[in-house]
N, C-alpha and C positions, 0 to 999 in steps of 0.2 A: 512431447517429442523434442529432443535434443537439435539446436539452432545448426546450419549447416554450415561446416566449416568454410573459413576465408580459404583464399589463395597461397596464402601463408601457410596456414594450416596444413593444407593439404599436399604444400610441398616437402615440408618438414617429416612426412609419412613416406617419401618416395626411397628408397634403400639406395638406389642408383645412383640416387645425387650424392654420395658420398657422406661421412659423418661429421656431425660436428659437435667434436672435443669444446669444453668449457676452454682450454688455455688456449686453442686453437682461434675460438671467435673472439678471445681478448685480444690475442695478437693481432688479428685483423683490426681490429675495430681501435688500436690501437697507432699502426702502422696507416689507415683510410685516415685519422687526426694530422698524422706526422705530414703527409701528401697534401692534405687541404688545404695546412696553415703555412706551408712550403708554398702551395700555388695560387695564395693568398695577399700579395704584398701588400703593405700598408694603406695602396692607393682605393682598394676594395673591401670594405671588410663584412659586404654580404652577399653569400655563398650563389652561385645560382646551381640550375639543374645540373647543365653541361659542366662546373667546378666540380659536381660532387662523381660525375662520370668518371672523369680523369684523375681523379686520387683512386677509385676504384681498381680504372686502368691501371695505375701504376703500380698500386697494392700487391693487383692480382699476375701483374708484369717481375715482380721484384723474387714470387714464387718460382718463374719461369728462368730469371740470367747463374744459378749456380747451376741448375742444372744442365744448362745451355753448354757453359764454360766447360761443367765436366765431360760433357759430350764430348765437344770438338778436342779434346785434351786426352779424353780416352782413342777416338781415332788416330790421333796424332802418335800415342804411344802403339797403339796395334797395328797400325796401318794396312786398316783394310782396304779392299775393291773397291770404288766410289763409284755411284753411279748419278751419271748431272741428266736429266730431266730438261730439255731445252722446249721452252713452250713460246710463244709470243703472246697466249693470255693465260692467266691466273683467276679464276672466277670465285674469288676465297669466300666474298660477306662479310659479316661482322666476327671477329674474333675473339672479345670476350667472354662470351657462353661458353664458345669450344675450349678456351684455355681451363675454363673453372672444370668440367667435365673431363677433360684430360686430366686434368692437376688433381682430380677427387674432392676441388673444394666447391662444389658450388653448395650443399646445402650449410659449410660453417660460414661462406661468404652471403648468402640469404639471411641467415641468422642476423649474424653481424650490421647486416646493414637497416634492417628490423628494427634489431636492438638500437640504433641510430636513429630511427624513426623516419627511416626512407621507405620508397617503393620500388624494387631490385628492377620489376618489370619496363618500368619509366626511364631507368639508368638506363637499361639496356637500349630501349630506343634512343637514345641520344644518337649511338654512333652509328658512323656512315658503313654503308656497306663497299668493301672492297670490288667496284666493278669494273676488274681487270681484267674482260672477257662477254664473249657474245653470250655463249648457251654453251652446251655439250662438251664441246672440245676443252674449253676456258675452266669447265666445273669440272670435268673429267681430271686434269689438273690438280685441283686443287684434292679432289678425293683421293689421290695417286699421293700426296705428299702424306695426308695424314695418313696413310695405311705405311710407306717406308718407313715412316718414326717407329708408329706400332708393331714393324715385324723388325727393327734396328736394325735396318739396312743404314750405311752409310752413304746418305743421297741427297741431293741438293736440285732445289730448283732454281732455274735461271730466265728471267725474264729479263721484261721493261717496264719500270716503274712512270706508268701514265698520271701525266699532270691530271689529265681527265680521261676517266673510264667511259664504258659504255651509259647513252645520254640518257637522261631521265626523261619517260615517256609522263605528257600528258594530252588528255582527250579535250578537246575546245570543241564545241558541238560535233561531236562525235567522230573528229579525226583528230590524227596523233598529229603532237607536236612536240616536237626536240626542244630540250633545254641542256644547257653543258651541266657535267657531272665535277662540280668543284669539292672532290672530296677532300682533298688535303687544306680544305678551308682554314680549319682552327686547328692543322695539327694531328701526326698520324702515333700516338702513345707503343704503336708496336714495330714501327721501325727504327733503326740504328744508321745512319750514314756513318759509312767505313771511307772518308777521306783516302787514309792512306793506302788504298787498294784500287788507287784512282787508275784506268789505263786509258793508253790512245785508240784511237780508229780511225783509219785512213781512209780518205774516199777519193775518187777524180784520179789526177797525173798521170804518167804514162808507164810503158814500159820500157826497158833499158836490158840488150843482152852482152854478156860479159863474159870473157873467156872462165872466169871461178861462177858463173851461173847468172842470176835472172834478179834483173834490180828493178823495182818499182818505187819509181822518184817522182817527185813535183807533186806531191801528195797534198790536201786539204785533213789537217785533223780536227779532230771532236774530241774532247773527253768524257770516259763512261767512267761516272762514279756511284759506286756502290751502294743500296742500303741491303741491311739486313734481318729480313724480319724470321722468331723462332719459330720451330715447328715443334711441336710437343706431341710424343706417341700419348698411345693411351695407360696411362699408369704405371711405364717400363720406366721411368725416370730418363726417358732418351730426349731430347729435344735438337733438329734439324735443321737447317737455316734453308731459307727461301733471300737468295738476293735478286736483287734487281736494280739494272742500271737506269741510271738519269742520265741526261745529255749535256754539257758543259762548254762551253768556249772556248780555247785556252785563251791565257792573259793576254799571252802577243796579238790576239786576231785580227788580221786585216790593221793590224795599228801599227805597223812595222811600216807599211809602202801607207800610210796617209799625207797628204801634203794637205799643203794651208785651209782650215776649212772644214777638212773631213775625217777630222777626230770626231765627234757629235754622231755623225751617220755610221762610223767605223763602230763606233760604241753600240748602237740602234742596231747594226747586221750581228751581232752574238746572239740576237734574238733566231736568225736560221740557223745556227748550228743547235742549237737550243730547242728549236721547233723539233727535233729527233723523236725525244721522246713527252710530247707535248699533248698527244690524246692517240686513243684506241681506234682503229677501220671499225666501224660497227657495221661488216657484215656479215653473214652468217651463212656458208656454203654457199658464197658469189665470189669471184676474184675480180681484184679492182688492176688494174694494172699500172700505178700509179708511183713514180720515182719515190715520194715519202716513204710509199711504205718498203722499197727493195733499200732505201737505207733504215730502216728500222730493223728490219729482217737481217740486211750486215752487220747493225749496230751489236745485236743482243749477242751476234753467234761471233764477232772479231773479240769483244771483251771477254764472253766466257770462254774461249779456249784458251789467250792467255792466261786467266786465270787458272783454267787447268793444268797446263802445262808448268808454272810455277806450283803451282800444289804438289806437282808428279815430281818434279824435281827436287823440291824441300822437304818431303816427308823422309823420314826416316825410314833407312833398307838394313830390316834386320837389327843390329848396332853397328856394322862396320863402318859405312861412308857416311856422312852428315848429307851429300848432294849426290842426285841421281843426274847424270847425264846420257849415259843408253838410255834415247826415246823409242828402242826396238819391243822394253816391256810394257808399255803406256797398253796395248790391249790384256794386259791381266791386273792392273791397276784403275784403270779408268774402263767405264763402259760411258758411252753418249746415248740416247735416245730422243727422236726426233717426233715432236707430236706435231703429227703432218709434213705437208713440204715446209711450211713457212721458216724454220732456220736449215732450210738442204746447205743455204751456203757454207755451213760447217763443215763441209765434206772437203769443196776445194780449200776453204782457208787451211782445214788444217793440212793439206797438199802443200799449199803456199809456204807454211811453216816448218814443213819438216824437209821438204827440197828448197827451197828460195834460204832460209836463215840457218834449219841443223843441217844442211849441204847431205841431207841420205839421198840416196839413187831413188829414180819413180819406182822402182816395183817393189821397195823396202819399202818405201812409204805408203805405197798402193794398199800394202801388203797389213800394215799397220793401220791405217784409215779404214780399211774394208772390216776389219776384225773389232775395231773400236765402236764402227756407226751401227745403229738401226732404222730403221721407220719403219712406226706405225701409218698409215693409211685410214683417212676419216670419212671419205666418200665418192661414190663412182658417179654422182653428176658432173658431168661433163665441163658447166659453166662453173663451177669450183675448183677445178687443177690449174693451178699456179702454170704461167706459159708469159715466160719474160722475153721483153723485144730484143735480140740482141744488139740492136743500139743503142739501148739504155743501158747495156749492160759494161758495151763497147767506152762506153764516157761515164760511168760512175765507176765502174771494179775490173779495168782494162787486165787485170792481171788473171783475174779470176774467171773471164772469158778462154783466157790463151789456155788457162788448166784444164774448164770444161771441154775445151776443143779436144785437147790431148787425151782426155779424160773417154771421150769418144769415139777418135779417131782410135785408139786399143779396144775399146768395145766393140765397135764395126769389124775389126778386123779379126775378131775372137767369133760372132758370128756369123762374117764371112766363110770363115775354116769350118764352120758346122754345118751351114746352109751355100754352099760353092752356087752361084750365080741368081741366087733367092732377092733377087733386089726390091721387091717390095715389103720381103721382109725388113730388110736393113733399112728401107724408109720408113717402116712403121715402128720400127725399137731403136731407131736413132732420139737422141738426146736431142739435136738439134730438127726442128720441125720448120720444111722449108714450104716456100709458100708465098704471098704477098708480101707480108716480110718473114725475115726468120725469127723462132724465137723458140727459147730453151725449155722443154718438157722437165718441169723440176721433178715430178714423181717416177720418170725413167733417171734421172739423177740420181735420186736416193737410193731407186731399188739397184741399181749400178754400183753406186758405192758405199751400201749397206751388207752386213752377212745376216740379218735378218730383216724381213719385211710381214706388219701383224694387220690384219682386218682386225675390228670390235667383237665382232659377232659371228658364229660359227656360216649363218646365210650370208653374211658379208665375205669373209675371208675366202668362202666357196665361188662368190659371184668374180670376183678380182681375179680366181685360178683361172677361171671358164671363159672372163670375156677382158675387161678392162687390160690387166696386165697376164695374157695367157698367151703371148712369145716371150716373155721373159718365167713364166711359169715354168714353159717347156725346156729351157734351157738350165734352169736353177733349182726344180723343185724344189730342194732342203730347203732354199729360202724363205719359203713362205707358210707364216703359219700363222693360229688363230688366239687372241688372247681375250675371250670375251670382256667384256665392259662389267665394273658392278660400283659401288657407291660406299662410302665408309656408315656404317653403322652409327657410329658415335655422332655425324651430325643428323643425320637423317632416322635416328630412332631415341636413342639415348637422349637429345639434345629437345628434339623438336615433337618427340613424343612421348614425356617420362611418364604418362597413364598407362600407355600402352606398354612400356619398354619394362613398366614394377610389374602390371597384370601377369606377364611374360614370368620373370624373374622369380616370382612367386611359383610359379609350376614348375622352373627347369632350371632355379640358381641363375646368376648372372655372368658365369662365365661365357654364354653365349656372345658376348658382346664384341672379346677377342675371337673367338670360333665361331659365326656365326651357321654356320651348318648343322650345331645341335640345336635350333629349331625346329627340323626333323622331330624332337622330342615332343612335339605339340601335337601331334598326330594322334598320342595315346588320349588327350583330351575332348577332340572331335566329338564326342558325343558326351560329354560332361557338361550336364545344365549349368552350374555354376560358373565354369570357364566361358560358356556359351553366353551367359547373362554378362557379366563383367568384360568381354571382348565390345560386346554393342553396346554397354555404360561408357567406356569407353572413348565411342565412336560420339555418341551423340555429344558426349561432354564437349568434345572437342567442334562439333557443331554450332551446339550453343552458343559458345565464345568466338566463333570466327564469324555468325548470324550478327552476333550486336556490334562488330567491326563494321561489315558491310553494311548494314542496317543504317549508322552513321556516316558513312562516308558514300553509298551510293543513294541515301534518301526513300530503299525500297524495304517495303514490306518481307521480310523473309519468313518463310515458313521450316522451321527447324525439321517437321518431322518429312519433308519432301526430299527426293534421292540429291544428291548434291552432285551432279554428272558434270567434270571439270574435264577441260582443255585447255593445259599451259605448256606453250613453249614457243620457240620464234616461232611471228606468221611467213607460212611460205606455204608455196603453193603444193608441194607434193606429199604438207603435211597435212592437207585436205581440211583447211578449217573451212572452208565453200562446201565440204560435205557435212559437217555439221550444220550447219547455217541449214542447209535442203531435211535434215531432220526435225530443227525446230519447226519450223514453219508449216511440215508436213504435221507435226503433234498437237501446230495452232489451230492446222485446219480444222483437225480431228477433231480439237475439243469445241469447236464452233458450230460443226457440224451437230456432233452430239452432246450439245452440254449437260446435259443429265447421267452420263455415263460416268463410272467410277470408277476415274482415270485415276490413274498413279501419280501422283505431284511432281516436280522436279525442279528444281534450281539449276539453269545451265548456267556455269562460268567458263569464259575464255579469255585467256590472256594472252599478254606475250606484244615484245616489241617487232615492229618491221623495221628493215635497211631502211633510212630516211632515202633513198633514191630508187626504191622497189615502188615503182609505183603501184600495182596490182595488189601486192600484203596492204598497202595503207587503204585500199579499196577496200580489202575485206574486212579490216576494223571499221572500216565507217558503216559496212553493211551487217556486220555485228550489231552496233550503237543501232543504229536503224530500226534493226526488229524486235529491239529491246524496246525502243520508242513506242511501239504498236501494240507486241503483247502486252508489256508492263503494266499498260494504260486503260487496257480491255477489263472492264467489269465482270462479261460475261465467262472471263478464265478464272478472273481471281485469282487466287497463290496458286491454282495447280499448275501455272509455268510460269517461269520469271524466268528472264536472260542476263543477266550482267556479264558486261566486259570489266574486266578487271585491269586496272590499271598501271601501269608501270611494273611490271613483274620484273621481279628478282630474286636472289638466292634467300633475304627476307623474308618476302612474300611468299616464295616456295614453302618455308618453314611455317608459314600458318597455313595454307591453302590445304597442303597433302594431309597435315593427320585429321581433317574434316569431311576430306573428300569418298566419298560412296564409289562412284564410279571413275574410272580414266579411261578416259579416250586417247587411242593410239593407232591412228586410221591411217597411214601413209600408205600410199600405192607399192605393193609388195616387190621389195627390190630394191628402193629407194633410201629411206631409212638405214642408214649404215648399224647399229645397234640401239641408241635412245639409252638415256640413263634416268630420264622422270620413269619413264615406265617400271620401273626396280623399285625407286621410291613411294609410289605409289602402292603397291603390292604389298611390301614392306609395310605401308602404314595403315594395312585394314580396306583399303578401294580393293574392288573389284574391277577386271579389265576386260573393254570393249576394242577389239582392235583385229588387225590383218595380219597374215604371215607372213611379219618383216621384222628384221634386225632382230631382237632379244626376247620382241614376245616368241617367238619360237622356242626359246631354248626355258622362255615363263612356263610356256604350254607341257613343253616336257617334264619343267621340273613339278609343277604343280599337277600335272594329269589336264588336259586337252578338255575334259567336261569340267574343269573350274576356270575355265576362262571363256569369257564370249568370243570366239574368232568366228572370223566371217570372210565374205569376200575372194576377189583372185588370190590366186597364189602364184609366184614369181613365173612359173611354167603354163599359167594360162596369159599371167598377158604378155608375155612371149608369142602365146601363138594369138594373142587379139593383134598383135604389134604386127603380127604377119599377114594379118587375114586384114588388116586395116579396121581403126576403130573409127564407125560410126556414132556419133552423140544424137544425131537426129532418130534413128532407129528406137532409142531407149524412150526419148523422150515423145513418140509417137505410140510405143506401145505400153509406157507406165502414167495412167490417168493422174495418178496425184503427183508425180515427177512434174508431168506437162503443167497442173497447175501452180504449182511453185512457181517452176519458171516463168510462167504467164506472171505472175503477182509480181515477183523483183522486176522483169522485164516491165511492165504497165504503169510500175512507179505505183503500188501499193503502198510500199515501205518508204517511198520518197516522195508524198502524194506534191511537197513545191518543186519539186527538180524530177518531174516522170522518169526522164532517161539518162538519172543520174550512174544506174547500173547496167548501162546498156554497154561498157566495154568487158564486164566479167561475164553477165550474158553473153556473148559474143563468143570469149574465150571458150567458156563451156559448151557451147554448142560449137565450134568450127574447128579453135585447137587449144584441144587440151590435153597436156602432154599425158596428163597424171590419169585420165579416163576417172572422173570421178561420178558420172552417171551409170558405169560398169558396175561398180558397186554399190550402189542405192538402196537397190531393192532390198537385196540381202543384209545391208547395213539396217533398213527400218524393220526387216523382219527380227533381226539380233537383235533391236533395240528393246522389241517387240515383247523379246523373251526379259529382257533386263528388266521390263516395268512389273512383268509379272512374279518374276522369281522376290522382286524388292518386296511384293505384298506378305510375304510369308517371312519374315523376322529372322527365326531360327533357321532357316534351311540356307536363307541370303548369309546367315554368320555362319554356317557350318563352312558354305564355300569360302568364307574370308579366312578362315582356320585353314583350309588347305591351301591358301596362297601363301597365308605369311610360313607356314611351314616348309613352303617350298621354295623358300628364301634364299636359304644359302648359300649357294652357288652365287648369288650377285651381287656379296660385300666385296667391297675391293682390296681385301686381304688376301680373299683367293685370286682376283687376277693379278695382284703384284707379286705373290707369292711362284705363278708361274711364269714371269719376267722376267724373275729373279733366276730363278732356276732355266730356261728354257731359252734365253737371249742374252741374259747380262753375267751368267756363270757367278750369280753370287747365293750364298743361304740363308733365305733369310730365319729369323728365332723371335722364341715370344719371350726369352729370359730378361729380366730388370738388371738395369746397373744401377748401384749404389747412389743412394737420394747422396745428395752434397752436405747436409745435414750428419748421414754415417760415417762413420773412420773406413779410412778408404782401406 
C-alpha cells in the first residue's frame, strides 16, 4: 500500500490553487531572499517565524502594487461611475491567502516556500486577523469589496482604521473575558498610509448667518489621515483600494492658547483628538448612544466626502477640461452607499457642502444628495436604530442639526400636502422624535435622503414595507427594494475549502468560481456513487483535522465519526442559543435515560462573542461552559455527546469551523433575523441546515427545495398572531414533560451544583419575558432534531441532501448581489472581462 500523502502533497494536486511554473517559484523563492535579508539588519542575524511571514507578505504584496497602480490609472484614463461603499466596520481576516488565490499564486507560493524548507500553514498563522467589525454587517463588507474587484466595478471602500478591533474573547472558568485586540502590534505589511491625502474635520463651534450664506466657525479640528490597503478581484488583474482613516492632532493643538506650564498637559490632550479612531463599539444590533461614537460616525463620512468630491473634480471629463467644477453631475459620477445608519451623516454634510461652500440652492442640492445616497437597512429591532439626542447633536455638529431640521421641516411639509390634517402621521415619519428628550430617527434620515433604500433578504425587505418603515413605503414605493445578502466564493470555498472546491471542479470546470450559479451543474451528479463517495471524503477529511485542533486546545476527546452540529455567530438573545442549550440537555436526558439505546453521536459547538455590557449573552456562554462541564464529564454518555464552546470566534475560526461542520443551526425567532450570511457558508460548504423561516433560509429553502432543509418552527405570521393572542411560557412548560425538566435542572443548579441559582435570572427570562418565545418553538425544534439524527445514520441519503444544497448555491455568491446594486441602485455594469496584467504591453 502506497504511504499517504503529506499536506504538501495533497495541495500540490488541487487545480485551484493555481500553477506553479518552474521560473515562477524561482522568482518567488528568489524575491522571499531579497525581503528577508532586507528585514534582517545586522543587529539579527537569526530569522524567526514571524521574519519569515513578512518577507512572504511582502513577496506576495510586491505581485499586488503594478497591478494596483494599473488600476487606479486605467480609471483615471476612463473615468468611470465610482461607487464608495461607506461602512464603519470592515470584517476582512487575514489577507494573505486571499491575495495568493486571487493572484493564482498560491500553489507556486506553497511550492516555494517548501522548496525553502518552511511550513506555508505555520506562516499563515502568524498573522493577525483584520477585526475591523462585529459579525454580519462588518463581513458583509468585506465580501462586497472582494466581488467589486471581481465584476471591475470601480469602487472603494471607506472606513476607520481601529487602533483596536473587535476584543479577543477569552473563557476564565467558563465566562468571557475581554482583552484589547492590539493588531497593529508588529506592523500591518498591507497597508500604505497616504500622508498626503491628509484632510480636516471639524467638530464643536457654532453657527454664524451671513448675508452670502451659512458659516460655521470656532470649530475644533482633527485630522483624517489615510491608509490604503489593495483589493484584488479574482484573476481580472483589477485591484481596488479600501481606505481608511486614522485620527491625528493637528501640530497647533491646544499649544497656541498654552501659558506657563501647560505645554506637557497640552501635549498629553492630542491623545483626544486621537482617541477618534482608537478602538471598534463592539456591539452588535444594540445602539450605544455615546458622543465617541457620533464623532467616529462624522469622522469616516466628513473625510470621505471630501475625498470624493476632490476625485469628482480632478478626474478627467472626456479631454476637454482638466477640472470639473459643475457638482450638478456628481450623481452620474459618484454613487454612495450607506451600510446601515451608521454614516447617515453624509447625507447632511454633503448638504453642508454643496450649499454652505459650492453656494447651490437647497433643492439643486437636495436634488443631487437624493440621487447620489442609498441605504441599505440591516435590522428591524427596535433597540438597534440609531436615535441621537439632539443635544448632542446641538454641541458637537451645530450645523448639521440646522440641516436636518431644514431637511425635515420640507419633508413634513410634503407629507402634510398628501395626508392634509393626518398629524399622527407627521409624528410618526418625522425625523425628529419628540419626547422626554428629542432625538433624531437616523433611519427616517436616510430613507429621506436616499433614492433607494435595500432590506438583505427578500422576508426582510417584505417586513420593513409592511411594518417598520410602511408610511414611508406608502409614500415612496420605487424606493424600496430587496438586495439579498450572499458571500464571495473565493474566501469561503476556494480559500477555506480547496477539497471540496477541486471535488467540484473536477465535475463542472472551475469556472463556477466567477459564476457561481453553474453549481446548478451538480444536480446531474446526485445520484453518482463516485461523486457521492468523494463529497463525504471530503467532509470527514476536513473533520479530522479540525478534531485534532480541538482535541488540543479544548482537552476533550472528540469523536470524528459524530455529527458535528455547530452554532457560530454573535450571542444574542433572538438568535436563541438558550434554545439550543434546551436541546442539548433534552438529548443528555435521553441518553441517561436510556443508555443502551443507539443514539446518534454528536459534537455540539457554539461560539461567538457577547457585547461586553450584555449581561444576559455573557449568561448564556457561561451556561454553555456549564453543561459542557456535566456532559463532558459523564461516563455513562461517553462520546455520544460532547459540548464545546468554542472560543474567540472569528472570520479565522469561521474558516476551519464551516468546512467540518455537518449541521448549522439557524434558529432565530422568524422575523428577527434580518438575512444571516453563516447560513450561505455553511450550505456552501457541505452542512446541512437546521433552522426557522427567517432572513435567507427562506430563499435556502427555495433554492434548495424546502425537503433539503430541516425547517421548523413559527413562521413570521404565526407569531404575529401568538404576539396577539399573548405568549404564555408557562402553558408550554406545563404541558411539555421534558421542557418542564430542563428547566427544573438549570433552575435547581444541576449544571451549577456550587452556585444553585446561578441561572436563576435566564430562568426567569424564559419563563416571564421573553421577547424571542423560545419555548414556542421546542417541541418542534426537538422533533426536527429528531429527524437530523436519524436521516445522519444513513451516509448516502445525508450526502445526496448535501448535494442538493451546495447545488442550490448560487443565488448567494456575492457576485449576484453586487451585481444587482450595480444595476438596480448605483446605474453602473458591472463585467467579468481582465485588464492587462502590468507585466503585458499595454
Amino acid at each position: 500500500m502506497s504511504k499517504p500523502l503529506t499536506d504538501q502533497e495533497k495541495r500540490k494536486q488541487i487545480s485551484v490553487r493555481g500553477l506553479a511554473g518552474v521560473e515562477n517559484v524561482a522568482d518567488l523563492k528568489t524575491n522571499f531572499n531579497r525581503h528577508l535579508h532586507f528585514t534582517l539588519v545586522k543587529d539579527r542575524n537569526v530569522a524567526t517565524k514571524r521574519d519569515y511571514y513578512f518577507a512572504l507578505a511582502h513577496t506576495v504584496r510586491d505581485h499586488l502594487v503594478g497591478r494596483w497602480i494599473r488600476t487606479q490609472q486605467h480609471y483615471y484614463e476612463k473615468d468611470p461611475k465610482r461607487v464608495y461603499y461607506l461602512s464603519l466596520e470592515f470584517y476582512m481576516g487575514r489577507t494573505l491567502q486571499n491575495t495568493m488565490v486571487n493572484l493564482a499564486l498560491e500553489n507556486a507560493c506553497d511550492e516555494a516556500i517548501y522548496q525553502l524548507g518552511l511550513d506555508m500553514e505555520e506562516l499563515q498563522d502568524i498573522e493577525e486577523d483584520a477585526g475591523l467589525g462585529n459579525g454580519g454587517l462588518g463581513r458583509l463588507a468585506a465580501c462586497f469589496l472582494d466581488s467589486m474587484a471581481t465584476l471591475g466595478l470601480a469602487a472603494y471602500g471607506y472606513g476607520i482604521r481601529y487602533e483596536f478591533g473587535i476584543f479577543n474573547q477569552k473563557i476564565a472558568n467558563g465566562w468571557q473575558v475581554e482583552e484589547a485586540d492590539d493588531w497593529l502590534r508588529y506592523g500591518n505589511p498591507w497597508e500604505k498610509a497616504r500622508p498626503e491625502y491628509m484632510r480636516p474635520v471639524h467638530f464643536y463651534g457654532r453657527v454664524e448667518h451671513h448675508p452670502d450664506g451659512v458659516k460655521w466657525v470656532d470649530t475644533q479640528v482633527v485630522l483624517a489621515l489615510p491608509y490604503d490597503t489593495p483589493v484584488p478581484g479574482y484573476r481580472n488583474n483589477i485591484v481596488n483600494t479600501m481606505r481608511l482613516w486614522s485620527a491625528k492632532a493637528p501640530c497647533e493643538f491646544h499649544l497656541k492658547d498654552f501659558n506657563v506650564g501647560g505645554y506637557i498637559q497640552a501635549v498629553l490632550d492630542k491623545n483626544l483628538a486621537e482617541n477618534i479612531s482608537r478602538v471598534l463599539y463592539p456591539n452588535d444590533n444594540f445602539f450605544e448612544g455615546k458622543e465617541l461614537r457620533l464623532k467616529q460616525e462624522y469622522f469616516v463620512v466628513a473625510a470621505t466626502l471630501q475625498d470624493i468630491i476632490r476625485r469628482f473634480k480632478a478626474s478627467k471629463f472626456g479631454s476637454t477640461e482638466v477640472v470639473r467644477m459643475d457638482l450638478t453631475t456628481l450623481p452620474d459620477k459618484v454613487a454612495i452607499q450607506l451600510n446601515d445608519t451608521h454614516p447617515a451623516m453624509a447625507i447632511p454634510e454633503l448638504m453642508r457642502i454643496l450649499v454652505d461652500d459650492e453656494k447651490l440652492t437647497w433643492d439643486m442640492a437636495w436634488d443631487i444628495t437624493v440621487r447620489t445616497c442609498a441605504y441599505t437597512n440591516h435590522t428591524v429591532l427596535p433597540e438597534a436604530l440609531e436615535r441621537w439626542p439632539v443635544d448632542l447633536f446641538q454641541n458637537l455638529l451645530p450645523r448639521h442639526l440646522g440641516i436636518i431640521y431644514e431637511i425635515n421641516r420640507r419633508h413634513l411639509e410634503r407629507i402634510s400636502a398628501l395626508y392634509p390634517g393626518d398629524h399622527d402621521r407627521l409624528r410618526r415619519m418625522s425625523l425628529i422624535e419628540e419626547g422626554g428628550q428629542k432625538k433624531i430617527n437616523m433611519a427616517h434620515l436616510c430613507i429621506v435622503g436616499s433614492h433607494a433604500v435595500n432590506g438583505v433578504a427578500q422576508i426582510h425587505s417584505d417586513i420593513i414595507k409592511d411594518t417598520v418603515f410602511k408610511d414611508f413605503y406608502d409614500v415612496d414605493p420605487d424606493k424600496f427594494q430587496n438586495k439579498t445578502n450572499g458571500i464571495t466564493p473565493r474566501r469561503w470555498l476556494v480559500m477555506c475549502n480547496p477539497g471540496l472546491a477541486d471535488v467540484i471542479a473536477e465535475r463542472i470546470g472551475d469556472d463556477y468560481i466567477r459564476d457561481l450559479s453553474q453549481l446548478k451543474n451538480l444536480l446531474k451528479f446526485v445520484d453518482d456513487d463516485a461523486f457521492i463517495r468523494d463529497i463525504a471524503k471530503v467532509k470527514q477529511e476536513n473533520k479530522m483535522k479540525f478534531a485534532v485542533q480541538l482535541e488540543e486546545q479544548y482537552k476533550v476527546k472528540i469523536n470524528p465519526n459524530s455529527m458535528f452540529d455547530v452554532q457560530v455567530k454573535r450571542i444574542h438573545e433572538y438568535k436563541r442559543q438558550l434554545m439550543n442549550c434546551l436541546h442539548i440537555i433534552t438529548l443528555y436526558n435521553r441518553i441517561k435515560k436510556e443508555p443502551n439505546k443507539a443514539w446518534t453521536p454528536r459534537t455540539i459547538m457554539i461560539g461567538g462573542k457577547a457585547a461586553p455590557g450584555y449581561h444576559t449573552a455573557k449568561m448564556i456562554i457561561k451556561l454553555v461552559t456549564a453543561i459542557g462541564e456535566v456532559v463532558n464529564n459523564d461516563s455513562v454518555v461517553g462520546d455520544r455527546l460532547k459540548v464545546i464552546f468554542l472560543e474567540n470566534y472569528r472570520v479565522t475560526l469561521a474558516e476551519k469551523v464551516i468546512p467540518a461542520a455537518d449541521l448549522s443551526e439557524q434558529i432565530s425567532t422568524a422575523g428577527t433575523e434580518a438575512s444571516g450570511t453563516g447560513n450561505m457558508k455553511f450550505m456552501l460548504n457541505g452542512a446541512l441546515t437546521i433552522g426557522t423561516m427567517d432572513g435567507a433560509n427562506v430563499e435556502m429553502a427555495e433554492e434548495a427545495g424546502e425537503e433539503n432543509l430541516f425547517i421548523f418552527g413559527m413562521r413570521v405570521k404565526d407569531v404575529e398572531a401568538l404576539d396577539k393572542k399573548g405568549y404564555d411560557a408557562m402553558e408550554y412548560y406545563n404541558r411539555i414533560p421534558e421542557l418542564k425538566q430542563v428547566i427544573d435542572q438549570i433552575s435547581s443548579g444541576f449544571f451549577s451544583p456550587g452556585e444553585p441559582d446561578q441561572f436563576k435570572d435566564i430562568v426567569k427570562m424564559l419563563m416571564h419575558h421573553d421577547r424571542f418565545k423560545v419555548f414556542a418553538d421546542y417541541e418542534d425544534y426537538i422533533k426536527c432534531q429528531d429527524k437530523v439524527s436519524a436521516l445522519y445514520k444513513n451516509t448516502k441519503e445525508w450526502t445526496k441532501m448535501v448535494i442538493h444544497n451546495i447545488a442550490g448555491c448560487g443565488k448567494f455568491s456575492s457576485d449576484r448581489t453586487i451585481a444587482q446594486y450595480a444595476r438596480e441602485i448605483w446605474g453602473m455594469e458591472p463585467s467579468l472581462e481582465k485588464i492587462a496584467a502590468p507585466d503585458d504591453p499595454r
